[in-house]
N, C-alpha and C positions, 0 to 999 in steps of 0.2 A: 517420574524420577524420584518425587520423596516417597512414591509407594516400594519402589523395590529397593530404596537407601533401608527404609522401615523392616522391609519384610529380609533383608539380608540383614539388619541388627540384633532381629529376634530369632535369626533362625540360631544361635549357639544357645541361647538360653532354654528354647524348645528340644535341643538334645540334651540338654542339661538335666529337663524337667524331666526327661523319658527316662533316662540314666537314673537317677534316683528315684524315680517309681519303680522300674525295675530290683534296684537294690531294696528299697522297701517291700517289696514282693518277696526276694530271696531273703529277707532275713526272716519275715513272719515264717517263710514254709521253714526256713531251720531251725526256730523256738520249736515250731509244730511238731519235725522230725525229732529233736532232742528230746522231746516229751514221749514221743512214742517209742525211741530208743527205751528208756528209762522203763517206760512202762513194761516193756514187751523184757527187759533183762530182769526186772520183778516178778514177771508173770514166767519166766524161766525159772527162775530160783524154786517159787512154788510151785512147778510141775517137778521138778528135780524131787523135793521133799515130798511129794505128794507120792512118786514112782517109789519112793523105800520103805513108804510105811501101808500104800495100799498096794495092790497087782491085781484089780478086778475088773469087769468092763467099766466102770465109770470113768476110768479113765478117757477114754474113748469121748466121753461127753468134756471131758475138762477142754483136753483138745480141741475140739469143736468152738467151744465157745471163745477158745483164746484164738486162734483164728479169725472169727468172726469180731473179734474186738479190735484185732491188726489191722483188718481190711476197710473196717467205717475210718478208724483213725487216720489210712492213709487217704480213701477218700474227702476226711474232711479238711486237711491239708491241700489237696491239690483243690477242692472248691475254693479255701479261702485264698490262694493264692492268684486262682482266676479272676475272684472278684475284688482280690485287691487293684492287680493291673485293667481289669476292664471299666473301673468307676474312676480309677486315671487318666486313660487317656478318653472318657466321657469330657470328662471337664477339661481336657486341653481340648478336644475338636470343640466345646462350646464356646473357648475363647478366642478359638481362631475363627470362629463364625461372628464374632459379635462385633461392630465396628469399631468400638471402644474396648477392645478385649486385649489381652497381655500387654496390661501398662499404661491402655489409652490411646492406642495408635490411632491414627486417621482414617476416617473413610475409605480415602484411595488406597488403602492396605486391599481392601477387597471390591474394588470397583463394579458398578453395575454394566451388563452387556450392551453396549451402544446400541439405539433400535437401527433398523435397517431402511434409511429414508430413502437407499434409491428404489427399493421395491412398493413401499409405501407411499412414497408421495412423487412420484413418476411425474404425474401429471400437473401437481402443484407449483405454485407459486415458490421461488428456493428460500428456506430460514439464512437470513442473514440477523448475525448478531455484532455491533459494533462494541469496541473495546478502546478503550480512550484515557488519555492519562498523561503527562509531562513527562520527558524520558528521566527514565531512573524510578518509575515508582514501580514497576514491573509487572509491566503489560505482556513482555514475553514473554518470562517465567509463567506466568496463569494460564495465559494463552496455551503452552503446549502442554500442559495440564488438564485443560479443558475440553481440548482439540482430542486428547486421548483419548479420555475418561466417554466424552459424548458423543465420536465420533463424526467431527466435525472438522471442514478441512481449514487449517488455519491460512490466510493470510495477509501477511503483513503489509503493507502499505508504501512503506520504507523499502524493504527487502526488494519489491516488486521492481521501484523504480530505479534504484540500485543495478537488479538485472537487466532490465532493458537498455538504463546506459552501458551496460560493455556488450551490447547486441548492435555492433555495429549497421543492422536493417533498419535498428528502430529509429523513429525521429526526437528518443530522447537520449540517443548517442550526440545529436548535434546541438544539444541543450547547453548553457553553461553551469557552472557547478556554484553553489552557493557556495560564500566567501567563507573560509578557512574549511573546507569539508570536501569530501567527494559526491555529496548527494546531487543531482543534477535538479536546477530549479524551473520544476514542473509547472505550467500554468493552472489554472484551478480548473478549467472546463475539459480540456487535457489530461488532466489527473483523474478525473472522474469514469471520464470514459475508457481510458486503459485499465481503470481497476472493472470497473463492469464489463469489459472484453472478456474478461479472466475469470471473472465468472460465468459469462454464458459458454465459455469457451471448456470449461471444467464440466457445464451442466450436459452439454452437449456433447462430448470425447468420452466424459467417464460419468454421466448420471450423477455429479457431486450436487447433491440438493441443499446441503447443510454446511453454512459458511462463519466461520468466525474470522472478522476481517478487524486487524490488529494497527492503531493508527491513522484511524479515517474516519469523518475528515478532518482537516487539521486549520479550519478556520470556516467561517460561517456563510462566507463567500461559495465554500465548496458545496457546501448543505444544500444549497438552491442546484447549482449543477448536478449533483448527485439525483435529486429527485427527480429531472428531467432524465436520466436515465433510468432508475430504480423505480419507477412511480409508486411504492409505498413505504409507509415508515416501518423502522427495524428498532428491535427495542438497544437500548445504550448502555454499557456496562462502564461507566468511569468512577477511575481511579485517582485517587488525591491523595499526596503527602504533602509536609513543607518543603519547603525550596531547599534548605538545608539535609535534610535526606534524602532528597534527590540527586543534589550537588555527590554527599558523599557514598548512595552506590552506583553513580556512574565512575568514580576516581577509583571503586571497589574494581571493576567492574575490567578498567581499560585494557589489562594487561591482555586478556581475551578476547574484547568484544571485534578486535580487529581493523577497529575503528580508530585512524588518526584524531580526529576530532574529541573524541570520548580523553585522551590522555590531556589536554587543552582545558586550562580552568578554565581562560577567557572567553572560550567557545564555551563552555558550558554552562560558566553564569549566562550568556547572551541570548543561549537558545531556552534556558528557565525563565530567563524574564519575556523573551517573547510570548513564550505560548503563556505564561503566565496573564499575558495583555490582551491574548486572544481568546481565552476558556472564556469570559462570564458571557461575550459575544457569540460564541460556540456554542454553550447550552442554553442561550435563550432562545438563540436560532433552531436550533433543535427539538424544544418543549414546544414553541408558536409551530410547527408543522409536527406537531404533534406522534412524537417518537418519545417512548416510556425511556427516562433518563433515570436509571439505576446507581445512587452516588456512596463509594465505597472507601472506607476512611483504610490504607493500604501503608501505615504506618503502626503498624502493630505484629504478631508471630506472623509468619508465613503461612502456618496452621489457619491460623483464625482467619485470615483475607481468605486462602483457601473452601476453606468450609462455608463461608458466607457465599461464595462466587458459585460452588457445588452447588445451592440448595436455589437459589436466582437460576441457573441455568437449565441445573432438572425442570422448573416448573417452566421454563420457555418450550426446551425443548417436548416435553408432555405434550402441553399445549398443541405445542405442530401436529405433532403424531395424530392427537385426537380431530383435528381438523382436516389431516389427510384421511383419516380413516372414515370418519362424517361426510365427506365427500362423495370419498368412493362410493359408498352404503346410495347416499342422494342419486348419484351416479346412476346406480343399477336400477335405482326404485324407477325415476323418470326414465331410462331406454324399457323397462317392460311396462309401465304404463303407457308408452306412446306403442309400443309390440302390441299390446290391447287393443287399443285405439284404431289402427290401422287394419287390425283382425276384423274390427265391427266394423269399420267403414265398409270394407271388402265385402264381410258377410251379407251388409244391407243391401250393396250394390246387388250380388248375385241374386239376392232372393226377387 
């Protein structure tokens, strides 16, 4: 979203720049042309005077040479006017190349091609990446940012259980709803295992190997359930503001989020101070089962959380890639060294 806010900001000023480059071009060639004008009406004058007082062949050479003076002059004008507009828009394609280019813009102005995990990492283990944080500091916002840019399926935690209660099959249609909200109040070993349904059920339909799950877990309680399904650690990407800025982009927030609860102070100081009571519980639960707890101060530009979460997440995701690829590679080596192996048993045998 702030890539293509950016990149439709700057598209008027990049016609701007083309537009007076352009005119920069045309007015050099018409100093250029005006000179040659000038010239060429001088160099008339004295052929003129020259025809009344001589009538011999040299004339013949005068001409010649004034010709060949017309023809570099107009060639030198159309040169310099090429290479006025070609060293122009050099330096506009080097700024649209650069990721700090026309102004500063961000990274995500020219995002990198997301690798391709279902064909890479097939047979791997799936990257899940946890994103964590008290609502309002903006976990969602990064999240479909992230999910873009790295090609990774985001999701949410909340959203999930949300859809299964209006799925009247599910068994958290029959849940009841936590007090003043619509969220239905999941149990913790219950919750774990619907969000890991969702993703084996992702890995297996569509080869989604790469998950960024948005709000899980959401107490420490969960952390142990969750590992009896996951059985390994994923690294953690939480977000921290004060309680006051969270407070006020949730109040920013309500008219949209579609959520009754979210227009509710009372509800919203209540669920600040709970998770508030539950984080230091959360991430210590977390660090002792040993999950890389990445902790991101999300009270600053948008840019800057942004670009910090960018450079955190390239290096996870890297990471995978080289790990599926290091496999495969191991992969191949041990099935032709056992191909080997069974060559020479064979051959022994026969001989």
């Amino acid at each position: 979203m702030l890539a293509t806010c950016v990149l439709a900001c700057t598209r008027p000023f990049m016609m701007l720049l083309v537009i007076l480059m352009v005119i920069f071009g045309l007015s050099r060639f018409c100093s250029v042309l005006l000179f040659i004008v000038s010239v060429d009406e001088a160099a008339r004058q004295q052929r003129s005077s020259i025809e009344t007082t001589i009538h011999t062949t040299n004339m013949n050479n005068i001409l010649s040479i004034g010709q060949r003076f017309n023809s570099v002059s107009h060639n030198a004008s159309a040169v310099w006017l090429s290479f006025s507009l070609g060293i122009g828009f050099h330096h506009l394609w080097c700024a649209l190349q650069k990721p700090g280019g026309l102004g500063k813009t961000s990274q995500a102005l020219l995002p990198p091609k997301a690798p391709d995990y279902r064909g890479l990492c097939k047979d791997q283990k799936p990257l899940i990446i946890l994103i964590l944080g008290a609502p309002g500091v903006g976990k969602g916002t990064q999240s479909k940012y992230l999910a873009s840019t790295f090609g990774l399926t985001h999701l949410s935690y909340g959203d999930l259980m949300r859809k299964l209660r209006d799925d009247k099959a599910s068994v958290v249609s029959t849940l009841p709803l936590k007090e003043g909200t619509k969220s239905p109040a999941v149990p913790d070993d219950l919750g774990a295992l619907l969000l890991w349904r969702e993703i084996e059920l992702g890995m297996r339909n569509d080869r989604k190997m790469a998950w960024l799950v948005d709000g899980f877990p959401r107490n420490h309680r969960q952390v142990t359930k969750w590992m009896e399904q996951a059985s390994s650690v994923q690294p953690v990407l939480y977000l921290f503001a004060p309680m006051s800025v969270s407070a006020s982009r949730i109040d920013g927030r309500a008219n949209s989020s579609g959520r009754t609860e979210d227009a509710n102070r009372g509800i919203i100081v209540d669920r600040l101070h709970r998770y508030h009571k539950e984080r230091e519980p959360l991430l210590a639960k977390l660090e002792d089962q040993g999950f890389q707890v990445k902790r991101i101060d999300s009270n600053r530009e948008l840019a800057e959380v942004q670009q910090e979460l960018h450079t955190l997440v390239k290096g996870i995701t890297d990471e995978y890639v080289r790990t599926c690829l290091f496999k495969d590679v191991n992969q191949r080596i041990e099935n032709i060294a056992l191909q080997n192996s069974q060559h020479g048993v064979s051959s022994s045998r026969s001989n």
